[in-house]
N, CA, C and O atoms as CSV, one atom per row, in Angstrom:
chain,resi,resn,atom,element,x,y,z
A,1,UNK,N,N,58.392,80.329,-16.550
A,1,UNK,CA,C,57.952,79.987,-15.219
A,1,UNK,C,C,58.540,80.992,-14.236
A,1,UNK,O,O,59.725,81.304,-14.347
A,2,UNK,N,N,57.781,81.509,-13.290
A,2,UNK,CA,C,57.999,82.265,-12.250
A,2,UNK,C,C,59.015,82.006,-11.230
A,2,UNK,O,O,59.250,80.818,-11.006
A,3,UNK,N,N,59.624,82.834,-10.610
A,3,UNK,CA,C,60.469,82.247,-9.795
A,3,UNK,C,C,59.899,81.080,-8.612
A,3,UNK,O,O,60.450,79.994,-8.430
A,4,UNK,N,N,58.530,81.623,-7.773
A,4,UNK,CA,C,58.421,81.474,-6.682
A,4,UNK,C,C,57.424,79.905,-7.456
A,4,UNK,O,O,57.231,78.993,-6.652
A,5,UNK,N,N,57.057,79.766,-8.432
A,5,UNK,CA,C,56.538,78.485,-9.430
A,5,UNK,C,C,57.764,77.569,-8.895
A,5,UNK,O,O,57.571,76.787,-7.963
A,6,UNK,N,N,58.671,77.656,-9.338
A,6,UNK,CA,C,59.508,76.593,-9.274
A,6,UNK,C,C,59.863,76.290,-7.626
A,6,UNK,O,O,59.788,75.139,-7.195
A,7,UNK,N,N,60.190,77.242,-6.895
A,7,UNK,CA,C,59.968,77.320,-5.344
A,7,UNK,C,C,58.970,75.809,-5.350
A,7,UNK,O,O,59.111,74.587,-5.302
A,8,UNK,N,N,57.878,76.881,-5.447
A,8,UNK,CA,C,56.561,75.655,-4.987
A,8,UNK,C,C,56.993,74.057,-5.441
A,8,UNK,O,O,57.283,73.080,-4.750
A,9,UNK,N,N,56.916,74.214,-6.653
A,9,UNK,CA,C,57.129,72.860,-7.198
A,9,UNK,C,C,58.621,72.213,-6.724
A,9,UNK,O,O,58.704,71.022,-7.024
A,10,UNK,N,N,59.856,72.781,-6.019
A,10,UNK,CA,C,60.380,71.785,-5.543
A,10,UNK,C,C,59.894,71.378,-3.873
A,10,UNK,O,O,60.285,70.541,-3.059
A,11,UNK,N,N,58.752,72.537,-3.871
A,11,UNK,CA,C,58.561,71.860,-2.326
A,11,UNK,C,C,57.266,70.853,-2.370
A,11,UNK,O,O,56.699,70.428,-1.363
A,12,UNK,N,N,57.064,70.684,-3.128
A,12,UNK,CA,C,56.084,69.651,-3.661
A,12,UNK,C,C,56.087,68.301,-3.428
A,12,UNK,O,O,57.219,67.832,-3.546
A,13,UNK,N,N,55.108,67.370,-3.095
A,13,UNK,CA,C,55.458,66.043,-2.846
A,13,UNK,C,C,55.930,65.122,-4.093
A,13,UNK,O,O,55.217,64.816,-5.049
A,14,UNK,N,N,56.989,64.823,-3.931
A,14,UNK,CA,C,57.700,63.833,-4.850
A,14,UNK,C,C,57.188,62.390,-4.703
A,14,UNK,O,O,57.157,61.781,-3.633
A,15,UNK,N,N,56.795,61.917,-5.876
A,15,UNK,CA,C,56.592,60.507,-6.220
A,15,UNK,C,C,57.979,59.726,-5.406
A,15,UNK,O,O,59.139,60.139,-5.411
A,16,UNK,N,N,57.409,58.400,-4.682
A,16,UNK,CA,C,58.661,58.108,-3.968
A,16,UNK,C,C,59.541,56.994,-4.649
A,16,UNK,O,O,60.474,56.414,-4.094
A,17,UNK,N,N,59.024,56.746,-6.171
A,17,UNK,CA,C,60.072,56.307,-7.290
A,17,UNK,C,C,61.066,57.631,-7.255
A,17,UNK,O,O,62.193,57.484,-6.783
A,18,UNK,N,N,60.699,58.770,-7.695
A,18,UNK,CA,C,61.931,59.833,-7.832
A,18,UNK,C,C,62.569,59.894,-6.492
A,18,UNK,O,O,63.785,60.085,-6.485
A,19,UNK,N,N,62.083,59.790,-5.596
A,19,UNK,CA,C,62.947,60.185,-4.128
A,19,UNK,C,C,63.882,59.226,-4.157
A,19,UNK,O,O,65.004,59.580,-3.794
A,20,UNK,N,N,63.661,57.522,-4.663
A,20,UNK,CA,C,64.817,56.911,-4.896
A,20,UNK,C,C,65.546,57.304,-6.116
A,20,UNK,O,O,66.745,57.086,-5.943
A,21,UNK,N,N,65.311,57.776,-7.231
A,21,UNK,CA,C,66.555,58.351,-8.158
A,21,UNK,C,C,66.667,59.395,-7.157
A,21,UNK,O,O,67.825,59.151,-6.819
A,22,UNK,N,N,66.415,60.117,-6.623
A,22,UNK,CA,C,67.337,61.544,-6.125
A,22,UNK,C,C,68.189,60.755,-5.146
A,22,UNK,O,O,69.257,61.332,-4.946
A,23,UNK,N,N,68.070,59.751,-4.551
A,23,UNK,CA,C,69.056,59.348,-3.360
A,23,UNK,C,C,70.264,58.490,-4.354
A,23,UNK,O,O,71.461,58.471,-4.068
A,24,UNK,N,N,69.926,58.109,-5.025
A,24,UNK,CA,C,70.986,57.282,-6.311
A,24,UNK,C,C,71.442,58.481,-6.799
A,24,UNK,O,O,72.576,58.120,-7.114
A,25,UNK,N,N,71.384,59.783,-7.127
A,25,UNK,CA,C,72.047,60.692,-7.918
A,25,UNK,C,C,72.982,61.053,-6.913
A,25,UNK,O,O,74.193,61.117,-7.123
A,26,UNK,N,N,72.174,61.405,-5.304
A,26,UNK,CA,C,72.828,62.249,-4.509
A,26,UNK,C,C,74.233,60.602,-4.086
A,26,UNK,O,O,75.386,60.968,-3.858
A,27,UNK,N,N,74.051,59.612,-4.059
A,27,UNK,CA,C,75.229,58.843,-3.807
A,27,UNK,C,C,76.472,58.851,-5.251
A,27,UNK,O,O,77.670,59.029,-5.032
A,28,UNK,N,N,76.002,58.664,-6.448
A,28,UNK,CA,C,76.438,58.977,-7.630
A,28,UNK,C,C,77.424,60.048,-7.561
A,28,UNK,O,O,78.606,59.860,-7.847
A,29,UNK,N,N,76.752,61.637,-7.028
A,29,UNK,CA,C,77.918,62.484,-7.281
A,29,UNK,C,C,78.634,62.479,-5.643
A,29,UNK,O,O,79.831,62.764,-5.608
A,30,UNK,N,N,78.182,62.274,-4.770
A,30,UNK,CA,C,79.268,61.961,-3.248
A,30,UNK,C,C,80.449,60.408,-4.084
A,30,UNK,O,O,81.666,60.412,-3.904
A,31,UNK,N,N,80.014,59.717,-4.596
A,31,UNK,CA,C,81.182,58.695,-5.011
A,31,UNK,C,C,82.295,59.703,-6.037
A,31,UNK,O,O,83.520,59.590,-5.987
A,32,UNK,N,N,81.658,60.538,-6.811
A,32,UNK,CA,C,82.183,60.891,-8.089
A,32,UNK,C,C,83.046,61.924,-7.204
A,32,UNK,O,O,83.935,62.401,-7.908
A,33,UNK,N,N,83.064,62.284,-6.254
A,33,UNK,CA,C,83.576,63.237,-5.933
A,33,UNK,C,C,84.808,62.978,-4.945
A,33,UNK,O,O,85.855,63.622,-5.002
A,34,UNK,N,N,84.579,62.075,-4.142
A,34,UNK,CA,C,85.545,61.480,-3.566
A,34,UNK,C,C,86.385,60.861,-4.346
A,34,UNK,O,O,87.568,60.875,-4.005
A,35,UNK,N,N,85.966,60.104,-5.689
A,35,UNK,CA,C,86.894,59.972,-6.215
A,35,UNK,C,C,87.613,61.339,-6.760
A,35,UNK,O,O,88.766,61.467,-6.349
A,36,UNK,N,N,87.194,62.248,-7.504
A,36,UNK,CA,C,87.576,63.386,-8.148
A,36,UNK,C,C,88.898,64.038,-6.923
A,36,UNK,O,O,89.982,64.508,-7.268
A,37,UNK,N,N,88.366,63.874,-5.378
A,37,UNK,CA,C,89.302,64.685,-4.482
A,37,UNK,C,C,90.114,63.560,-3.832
A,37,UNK,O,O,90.190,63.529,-2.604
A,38,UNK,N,N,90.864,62.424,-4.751
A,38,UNK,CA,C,91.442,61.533,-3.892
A,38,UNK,C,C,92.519,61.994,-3.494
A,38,UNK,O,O,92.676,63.079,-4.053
A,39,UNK,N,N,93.649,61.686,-2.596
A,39,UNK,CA,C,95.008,62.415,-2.443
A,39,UNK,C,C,96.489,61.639,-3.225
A,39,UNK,O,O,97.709,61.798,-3.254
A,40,UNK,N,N,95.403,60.707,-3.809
A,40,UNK,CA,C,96.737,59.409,-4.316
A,40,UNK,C,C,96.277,59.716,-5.850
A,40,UNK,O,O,95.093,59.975,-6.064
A,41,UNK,N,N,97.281,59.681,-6.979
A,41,UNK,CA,C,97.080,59.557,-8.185
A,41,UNK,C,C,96.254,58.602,-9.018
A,41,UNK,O,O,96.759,57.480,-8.988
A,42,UNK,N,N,95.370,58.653,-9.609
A,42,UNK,CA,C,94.352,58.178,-9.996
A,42,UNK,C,C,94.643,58.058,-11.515
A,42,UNK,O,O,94.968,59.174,-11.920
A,43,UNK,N,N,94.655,56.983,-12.687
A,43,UNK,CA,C,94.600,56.844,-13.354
A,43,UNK,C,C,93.240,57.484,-14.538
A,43,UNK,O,O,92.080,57.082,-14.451
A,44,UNK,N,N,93.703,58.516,-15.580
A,44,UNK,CA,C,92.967,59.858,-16.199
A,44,UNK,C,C,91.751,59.030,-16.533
A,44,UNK,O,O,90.687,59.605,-16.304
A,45,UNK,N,N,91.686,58.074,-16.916
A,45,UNK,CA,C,90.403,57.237,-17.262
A,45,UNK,C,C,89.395,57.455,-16.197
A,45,UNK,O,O,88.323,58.060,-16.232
A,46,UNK,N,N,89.946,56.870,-15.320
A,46,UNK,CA,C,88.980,57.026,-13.861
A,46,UNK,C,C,88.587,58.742,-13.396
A,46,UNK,O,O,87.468,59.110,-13.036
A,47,UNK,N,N,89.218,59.198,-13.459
A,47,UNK,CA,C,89.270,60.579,-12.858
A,47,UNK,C,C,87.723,60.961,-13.983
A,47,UNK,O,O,86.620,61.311,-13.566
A,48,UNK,N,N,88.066,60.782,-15.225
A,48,UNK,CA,C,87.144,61.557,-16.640
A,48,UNK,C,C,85.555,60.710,-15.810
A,48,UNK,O,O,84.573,61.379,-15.489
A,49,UNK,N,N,85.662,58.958,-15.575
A,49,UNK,CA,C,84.435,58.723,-15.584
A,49,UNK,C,C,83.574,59.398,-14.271
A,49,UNK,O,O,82.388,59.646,-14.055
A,50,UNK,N,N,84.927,59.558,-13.478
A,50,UNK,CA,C,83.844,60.422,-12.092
A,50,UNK,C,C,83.808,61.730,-12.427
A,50,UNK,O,O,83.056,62.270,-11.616
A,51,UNK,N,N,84.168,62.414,-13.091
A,51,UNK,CA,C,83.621,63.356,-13.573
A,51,UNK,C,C,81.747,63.265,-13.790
A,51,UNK,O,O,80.745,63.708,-13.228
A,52,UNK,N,N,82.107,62.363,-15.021
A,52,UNK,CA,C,80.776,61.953,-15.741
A,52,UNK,C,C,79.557,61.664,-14.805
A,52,UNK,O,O,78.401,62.030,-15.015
A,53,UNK,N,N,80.058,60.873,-13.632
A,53,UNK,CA,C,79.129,60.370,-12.556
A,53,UNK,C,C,78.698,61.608,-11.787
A,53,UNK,O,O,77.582,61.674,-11.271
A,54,UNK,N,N,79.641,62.639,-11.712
A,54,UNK,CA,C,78.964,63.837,-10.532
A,54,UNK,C,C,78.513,64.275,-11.648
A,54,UNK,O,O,78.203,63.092,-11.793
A,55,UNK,N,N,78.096,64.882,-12.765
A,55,UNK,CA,C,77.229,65.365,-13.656
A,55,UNK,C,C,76.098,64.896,-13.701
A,55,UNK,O,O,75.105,65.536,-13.355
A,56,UNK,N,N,76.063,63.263,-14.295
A,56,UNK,CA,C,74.839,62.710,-14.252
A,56,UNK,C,C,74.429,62.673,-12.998
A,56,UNK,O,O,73.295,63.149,-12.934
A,57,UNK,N,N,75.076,62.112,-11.329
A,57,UNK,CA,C,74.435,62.120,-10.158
A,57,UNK,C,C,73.727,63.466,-10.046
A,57,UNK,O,O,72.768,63.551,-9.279
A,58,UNK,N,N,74.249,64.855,-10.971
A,58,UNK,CA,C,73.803,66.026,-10.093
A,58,UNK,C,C,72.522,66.295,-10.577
A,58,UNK,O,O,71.542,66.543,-9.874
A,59,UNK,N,N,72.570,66.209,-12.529
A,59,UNK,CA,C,71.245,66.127,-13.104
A,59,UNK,C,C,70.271,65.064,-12.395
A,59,UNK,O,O,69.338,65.683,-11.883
A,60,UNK,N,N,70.184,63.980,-12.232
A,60,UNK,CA,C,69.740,63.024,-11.961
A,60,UNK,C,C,69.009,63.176,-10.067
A,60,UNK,O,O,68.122,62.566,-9.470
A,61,UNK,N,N,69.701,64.003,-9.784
A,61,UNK,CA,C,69.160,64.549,-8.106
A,61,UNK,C,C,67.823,65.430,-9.071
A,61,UNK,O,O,66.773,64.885,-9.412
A,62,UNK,N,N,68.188,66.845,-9.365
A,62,UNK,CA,C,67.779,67.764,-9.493
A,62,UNK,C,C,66.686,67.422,-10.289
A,62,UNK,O,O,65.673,67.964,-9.846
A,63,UNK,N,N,66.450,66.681,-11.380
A,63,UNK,CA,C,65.162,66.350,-11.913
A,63,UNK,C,C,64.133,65.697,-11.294
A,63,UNK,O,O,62.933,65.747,-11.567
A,64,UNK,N,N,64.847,64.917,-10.208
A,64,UNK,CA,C,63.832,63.991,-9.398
A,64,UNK,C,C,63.200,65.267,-8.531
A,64,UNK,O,O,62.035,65.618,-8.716
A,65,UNK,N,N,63.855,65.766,-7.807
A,65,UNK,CA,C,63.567,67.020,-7.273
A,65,UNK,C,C,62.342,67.067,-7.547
A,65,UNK,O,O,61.345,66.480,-7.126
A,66,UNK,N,N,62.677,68.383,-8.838
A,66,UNK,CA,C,61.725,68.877,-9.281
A,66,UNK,C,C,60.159,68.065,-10.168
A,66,UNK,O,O,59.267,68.493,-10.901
A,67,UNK,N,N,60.551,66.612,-9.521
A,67,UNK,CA,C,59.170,66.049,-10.582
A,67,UNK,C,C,58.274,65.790,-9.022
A,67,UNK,O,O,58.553,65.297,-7.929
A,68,UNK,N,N,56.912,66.516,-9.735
A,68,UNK,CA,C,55.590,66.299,-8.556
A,68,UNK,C,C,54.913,65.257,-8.698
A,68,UNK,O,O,54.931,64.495,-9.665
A,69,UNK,N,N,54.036,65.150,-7.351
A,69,UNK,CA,C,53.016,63.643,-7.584
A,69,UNK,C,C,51.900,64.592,-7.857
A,69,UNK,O,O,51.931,65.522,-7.051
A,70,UNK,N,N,50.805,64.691,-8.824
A,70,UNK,CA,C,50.024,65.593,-9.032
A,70,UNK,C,C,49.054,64.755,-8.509
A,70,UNK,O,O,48.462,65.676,-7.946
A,71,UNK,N,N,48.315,63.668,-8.188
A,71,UNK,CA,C,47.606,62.758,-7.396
A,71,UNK,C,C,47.101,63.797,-6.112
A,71,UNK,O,O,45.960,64.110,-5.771
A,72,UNK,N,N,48.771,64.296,-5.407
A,72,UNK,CA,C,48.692,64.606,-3.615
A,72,UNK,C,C,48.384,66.131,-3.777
A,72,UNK,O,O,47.640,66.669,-2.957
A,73,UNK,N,N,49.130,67.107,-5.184
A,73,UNK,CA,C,49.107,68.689,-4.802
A,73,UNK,C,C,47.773,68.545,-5.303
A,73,UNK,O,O,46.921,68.635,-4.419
A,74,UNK,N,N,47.399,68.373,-6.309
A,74,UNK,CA,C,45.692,68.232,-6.501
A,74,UNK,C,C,44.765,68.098,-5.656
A,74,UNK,O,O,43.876,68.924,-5.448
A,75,UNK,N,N,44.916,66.985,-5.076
A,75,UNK,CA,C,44.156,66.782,-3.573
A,75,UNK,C,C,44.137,67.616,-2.190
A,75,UNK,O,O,43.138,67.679,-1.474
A,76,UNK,N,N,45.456,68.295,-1.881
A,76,UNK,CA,C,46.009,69.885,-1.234
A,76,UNK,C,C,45.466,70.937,-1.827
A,76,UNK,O,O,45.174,71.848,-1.052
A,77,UNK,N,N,45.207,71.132,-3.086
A,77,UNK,CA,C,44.712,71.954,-3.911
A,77,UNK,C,C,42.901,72.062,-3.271
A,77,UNK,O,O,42.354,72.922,-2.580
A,78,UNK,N,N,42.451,70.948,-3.798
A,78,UNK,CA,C,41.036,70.773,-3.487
A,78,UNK,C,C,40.469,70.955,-2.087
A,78,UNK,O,O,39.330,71.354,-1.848
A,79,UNK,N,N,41.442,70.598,-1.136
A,79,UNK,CA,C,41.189,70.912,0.208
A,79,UNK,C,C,41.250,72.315,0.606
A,79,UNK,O,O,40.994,72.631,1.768
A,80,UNK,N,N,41.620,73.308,-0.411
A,80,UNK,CA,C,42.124,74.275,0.164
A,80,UNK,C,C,40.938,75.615,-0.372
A,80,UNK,O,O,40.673,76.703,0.140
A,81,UNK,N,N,40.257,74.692,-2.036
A,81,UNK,CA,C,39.190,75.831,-2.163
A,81,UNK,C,C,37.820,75.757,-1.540
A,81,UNK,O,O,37.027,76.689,-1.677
């Protein structure tokens, strides 16, 4: 895939099921991270699972992202030839 392909397709209209996983990922890794930068000692268990949470929150943004409603660019598409 082309660079300016993927461009397009994250500027693409997102199904607004994914816009709620991207807002659950994007809270996922803001929790995971505040925990990760606390200033008080944190027990290693906890520290490992927010790890885990800003990974999955970050995948979990970025796929929603990138998934299109092909319904709306289709229909943009058709208007346009």
């Amino acid at each position: 895939m082309k660079n300016n392909q993927v461009m397009d397709r994250a500027m693409a209209p997102t199904p607004k099921f994914f816009k709620t996983l991207r807002t659950v990922g994007l809270v996922l890794a803001a929790v995971a991270g505040t925990i990760l930068t606390a200033p008080i000692g944190l027990p290693v268990a906890v520290v490992n699972i927010a790890g885990y949470l800003a990974v999955a929150g970050g995948v979990l943004s970025a796929v929603s992202q990138i998934t299109v409603d092909d319904a709306k660019v289709a229909g943009k598409n058709a208007g346009n030839g």
